[in-house]
C-alpha positions as CSV (number, residue, x, y, z in Angstrom):
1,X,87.7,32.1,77.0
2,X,84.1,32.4,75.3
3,X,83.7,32.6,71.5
4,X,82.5,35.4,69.7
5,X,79.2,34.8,68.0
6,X,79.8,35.5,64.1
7,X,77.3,38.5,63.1
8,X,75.5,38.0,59.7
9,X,74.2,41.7,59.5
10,X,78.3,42.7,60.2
11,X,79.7,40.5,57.4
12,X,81.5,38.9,59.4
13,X,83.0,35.3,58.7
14,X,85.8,34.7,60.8
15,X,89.2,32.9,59.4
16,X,90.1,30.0,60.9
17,X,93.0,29.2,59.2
18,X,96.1,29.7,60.7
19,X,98.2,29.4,57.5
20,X,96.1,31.6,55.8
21,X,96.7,33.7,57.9
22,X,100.3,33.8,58.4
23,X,100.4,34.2,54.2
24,X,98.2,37.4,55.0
25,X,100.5,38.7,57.4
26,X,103.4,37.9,55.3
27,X,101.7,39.9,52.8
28,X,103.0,43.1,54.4
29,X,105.9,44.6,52.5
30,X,109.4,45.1,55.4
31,X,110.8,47.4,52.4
32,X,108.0,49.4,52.7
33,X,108.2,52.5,55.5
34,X,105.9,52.4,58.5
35,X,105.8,51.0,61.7
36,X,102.3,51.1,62.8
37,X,99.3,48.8,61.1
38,X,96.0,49.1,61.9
39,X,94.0,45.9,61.3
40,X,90.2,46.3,60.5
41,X,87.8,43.6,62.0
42,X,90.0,41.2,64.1
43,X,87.3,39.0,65.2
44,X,88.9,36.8,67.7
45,X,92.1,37.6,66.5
46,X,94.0,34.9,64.3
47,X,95.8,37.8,62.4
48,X,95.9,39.6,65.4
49,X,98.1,36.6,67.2
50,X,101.1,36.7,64.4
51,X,100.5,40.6,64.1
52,X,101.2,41.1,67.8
53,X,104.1,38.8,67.6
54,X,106.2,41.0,65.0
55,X,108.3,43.4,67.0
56,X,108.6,45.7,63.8
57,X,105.2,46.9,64.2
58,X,103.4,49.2,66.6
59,X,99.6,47.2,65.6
60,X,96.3,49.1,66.3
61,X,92.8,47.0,66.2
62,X,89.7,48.5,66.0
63,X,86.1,46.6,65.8
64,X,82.5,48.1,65.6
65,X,81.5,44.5,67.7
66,X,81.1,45.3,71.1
67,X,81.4,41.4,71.7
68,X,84.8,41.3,69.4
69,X,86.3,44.1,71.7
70,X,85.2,42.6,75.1
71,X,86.7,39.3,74.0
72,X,89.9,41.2,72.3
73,X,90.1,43.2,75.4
74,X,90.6,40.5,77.6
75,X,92.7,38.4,75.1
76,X,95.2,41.2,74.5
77,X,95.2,43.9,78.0
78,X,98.4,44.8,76.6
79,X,97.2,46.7,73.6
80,X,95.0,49.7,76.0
81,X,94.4,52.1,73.7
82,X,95.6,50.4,70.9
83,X,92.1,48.4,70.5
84,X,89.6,50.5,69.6
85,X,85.6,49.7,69.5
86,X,84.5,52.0,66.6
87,X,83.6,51.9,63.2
88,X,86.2,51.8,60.7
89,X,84.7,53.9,57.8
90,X,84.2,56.9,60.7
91,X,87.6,57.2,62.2
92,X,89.7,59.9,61.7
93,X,92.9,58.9,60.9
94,X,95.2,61.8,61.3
95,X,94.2,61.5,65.0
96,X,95.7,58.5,65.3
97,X,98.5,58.3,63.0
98,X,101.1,60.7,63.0
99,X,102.9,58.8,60.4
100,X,102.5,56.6,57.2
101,X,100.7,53.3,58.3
102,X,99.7,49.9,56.8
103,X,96.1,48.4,57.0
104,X,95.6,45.0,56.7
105,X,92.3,42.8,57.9
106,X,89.8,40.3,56.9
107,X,87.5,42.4,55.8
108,X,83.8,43.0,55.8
109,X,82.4,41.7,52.2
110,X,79.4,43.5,52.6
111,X,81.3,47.1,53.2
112,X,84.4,46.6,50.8
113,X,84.1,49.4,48.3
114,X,83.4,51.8,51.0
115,X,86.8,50.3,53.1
116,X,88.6,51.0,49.8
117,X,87.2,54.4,48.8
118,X,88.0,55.3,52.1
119,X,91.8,54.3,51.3
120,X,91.4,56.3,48.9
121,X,90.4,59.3,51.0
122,X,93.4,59.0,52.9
123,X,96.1,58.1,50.4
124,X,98.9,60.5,51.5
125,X,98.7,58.6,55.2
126,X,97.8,54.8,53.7
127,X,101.1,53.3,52.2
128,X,99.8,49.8,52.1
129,X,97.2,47.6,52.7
130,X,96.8,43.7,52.2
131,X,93.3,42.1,52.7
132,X,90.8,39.7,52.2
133,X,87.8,40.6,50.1
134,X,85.3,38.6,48.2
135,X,87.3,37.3,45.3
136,X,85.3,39.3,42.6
137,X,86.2,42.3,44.5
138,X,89.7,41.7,44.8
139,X,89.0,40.7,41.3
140,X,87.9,44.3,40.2
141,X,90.6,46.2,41.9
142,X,93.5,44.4,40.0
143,X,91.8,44.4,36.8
144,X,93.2,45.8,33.8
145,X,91.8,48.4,31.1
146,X,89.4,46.0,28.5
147,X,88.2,43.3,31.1
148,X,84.4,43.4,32.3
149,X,86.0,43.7,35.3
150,X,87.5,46.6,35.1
151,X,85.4,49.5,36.2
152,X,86.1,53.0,38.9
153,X,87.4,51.3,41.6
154,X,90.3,49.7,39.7
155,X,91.1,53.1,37.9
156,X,90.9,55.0,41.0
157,X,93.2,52.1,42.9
158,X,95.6,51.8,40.4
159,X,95.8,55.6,39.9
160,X,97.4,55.4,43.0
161,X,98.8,52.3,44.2
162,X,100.3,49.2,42.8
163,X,97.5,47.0,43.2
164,X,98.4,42.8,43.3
165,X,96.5,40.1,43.1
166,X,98.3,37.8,45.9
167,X,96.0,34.5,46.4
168,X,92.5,32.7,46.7
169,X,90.9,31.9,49.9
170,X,88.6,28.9,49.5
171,X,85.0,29.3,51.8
172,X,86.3,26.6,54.0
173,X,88.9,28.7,56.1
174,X,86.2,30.3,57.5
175,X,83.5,30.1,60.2
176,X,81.0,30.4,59.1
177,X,81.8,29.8,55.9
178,X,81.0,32.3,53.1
179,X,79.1,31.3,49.7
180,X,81.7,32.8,47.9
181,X,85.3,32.6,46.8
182,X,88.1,35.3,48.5
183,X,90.3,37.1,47.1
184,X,93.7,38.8,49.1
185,X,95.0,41.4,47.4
186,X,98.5,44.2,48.2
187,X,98.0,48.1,47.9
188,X,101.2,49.8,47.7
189,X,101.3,53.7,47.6
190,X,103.0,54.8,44.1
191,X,104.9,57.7,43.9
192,X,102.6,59.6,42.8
193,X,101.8,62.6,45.3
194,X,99.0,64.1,43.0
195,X,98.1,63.2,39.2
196,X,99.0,65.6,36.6
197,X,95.6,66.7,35.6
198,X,92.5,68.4,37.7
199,X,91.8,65.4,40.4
200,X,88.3,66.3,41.1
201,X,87.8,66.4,37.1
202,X,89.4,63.2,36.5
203,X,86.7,61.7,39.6
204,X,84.3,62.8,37.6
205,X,85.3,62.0,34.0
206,X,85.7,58.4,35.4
207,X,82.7,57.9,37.8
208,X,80.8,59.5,34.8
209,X,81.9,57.0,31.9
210,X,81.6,54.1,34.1
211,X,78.2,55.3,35.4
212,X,77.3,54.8,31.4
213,X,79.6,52.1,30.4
214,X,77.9,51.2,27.7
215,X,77.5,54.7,25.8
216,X,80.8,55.6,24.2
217,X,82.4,58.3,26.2
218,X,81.6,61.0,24.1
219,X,78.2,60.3,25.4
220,X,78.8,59.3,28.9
221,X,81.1,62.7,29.4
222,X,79.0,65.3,27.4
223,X,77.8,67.4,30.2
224,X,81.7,67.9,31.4
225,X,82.7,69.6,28.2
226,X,82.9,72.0,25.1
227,X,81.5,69.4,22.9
228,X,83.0,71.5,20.0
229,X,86.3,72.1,20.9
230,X,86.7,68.2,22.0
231,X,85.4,67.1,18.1
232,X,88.5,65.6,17.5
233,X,89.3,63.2,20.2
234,X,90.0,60.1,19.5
235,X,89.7,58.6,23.3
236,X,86.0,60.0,23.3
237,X,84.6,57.0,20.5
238,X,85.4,54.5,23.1
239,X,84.0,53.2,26.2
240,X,85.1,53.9,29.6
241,X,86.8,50.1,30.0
242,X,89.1,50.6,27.3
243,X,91.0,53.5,28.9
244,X,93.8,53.1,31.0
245,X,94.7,55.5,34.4
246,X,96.9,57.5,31.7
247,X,94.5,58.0,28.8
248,X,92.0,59.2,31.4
249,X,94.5,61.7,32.8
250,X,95.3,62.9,29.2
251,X,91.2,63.2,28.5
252,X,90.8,65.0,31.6
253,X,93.8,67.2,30.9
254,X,92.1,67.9,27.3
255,X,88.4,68.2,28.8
256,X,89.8,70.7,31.1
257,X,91.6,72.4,28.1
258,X,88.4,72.6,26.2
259,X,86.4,74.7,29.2
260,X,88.8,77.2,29.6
């Protein structure tokens, strides 16, 4: 069987370590309830080949690289329309899944925010995912409040799922091998349905702090409230990093209070 041709313009950098990825595999929670998992860039399948061999899930694969599908296709005729040549960040879930599902994938370094925002877009239907991103993504999404590395994406995350920081992935279990470090980390889908504040508010009171992250958020939020009626709060004379996903809910909470 011919080799897929690694794509610089597609991120791609395809693992070739088989205990690597067994640990990614592993990764996925049994406690956690789903059945189907969609992986995201197989490549030439090394996750693909321990996925396919656990009976407790119904697996999905999807590629944009027409020359990842044709080689998948012929690898795996079993999975029909299972494997799907189409870009991740435009599928429509809820016309695949009719149920909770798990992602998991070596992903795409060059499109990882957008894979994770568009987690976040589908929360109520994504109950887990475990991947591999550049390590100072993976870095960023488990960071907590006063790090530098702490910043939107690990508020918005960790606003909704318990985010772990599993292991390091050094550049030489890959083909071609990346400059950098990688990072796998676990999402698991909290409890929380909605937050208790205004969620389109709270977006904005955190992309809007970290957009200024050097201006105290008294500063950074001005244009989002009564600047009178919020005199006294104490959460405004610091900076976005220092607040965690709760003090944002409560200065959402009181930014709404102040407009109404």
């Amino acid at each position: 069987m011919s080799v897929v041709r690694a794509k610089k313009h597609l991120g791609q950098h395809f693992l070739t370590d088989k205990n690597i990825a067994a640990r990614i595999v592993d990764g996925l929670r049994p406690d956690v309830r789903y059945s189907q998992v969609l992986e995201v860039g197989p490549g030439m399948g090394i996750l693909s080949d321990i996925l396919l061999q656990r009976s407790e899930y119904e697996t999905y694969l999807i590629d944009i690289d027409t020359e990842s599908y044709t080689f998948l296709q012929k690898k795996y005729p079993q999975l029909g329309p299972r494997l799907l040549n189409a870009d991740f960040l435009e599928l429509d879930f809820s016309q695949l899944f009719q149920r909770p599902f798990a992602i998991i994938g070596n992903f795409p370094y060059n499109i990882s925010s957008q894979i994770l925002f568009k987690v976040l877009d589908n929360r109520q239907q994504v109950v887990e995912v475990v991947g591999m991103f550049q390590k100072e993504v993976a870095e960023r999404c488990t960071a907590k409040a006063g790090s530098k590395e702490y910043g939107i994406l690990s508020v918005f995350l960790q606003a909704y799922y318990k985010v772990e920081y599993l292991f390091t992935v050094k550049a030489g279990a890959f083909n071609p091998p990346p400059k950098v470090l990688s990072g796998v980390i676990r999402l698991t889908r909290n409890e929380v349905e909605e937050l208790p504040c205004d969620e389109k508010l709270f977006w904005q009171v955190v992309k809007a702090g970290f957009n200024q992250r050097r201006k105290t958020l008294r500063n950074a939020v001005s244009g989002l409230m009564n600047k009178e009626r919020m005199a006294d709060e104490p959460l405004l004379e610091l900076r976005a990093e220092r607040l965690t996903v709760d003090d944002f809910v409560r200065l959402t909470n009181r930014i709404k209070e102040s407009n109404t």
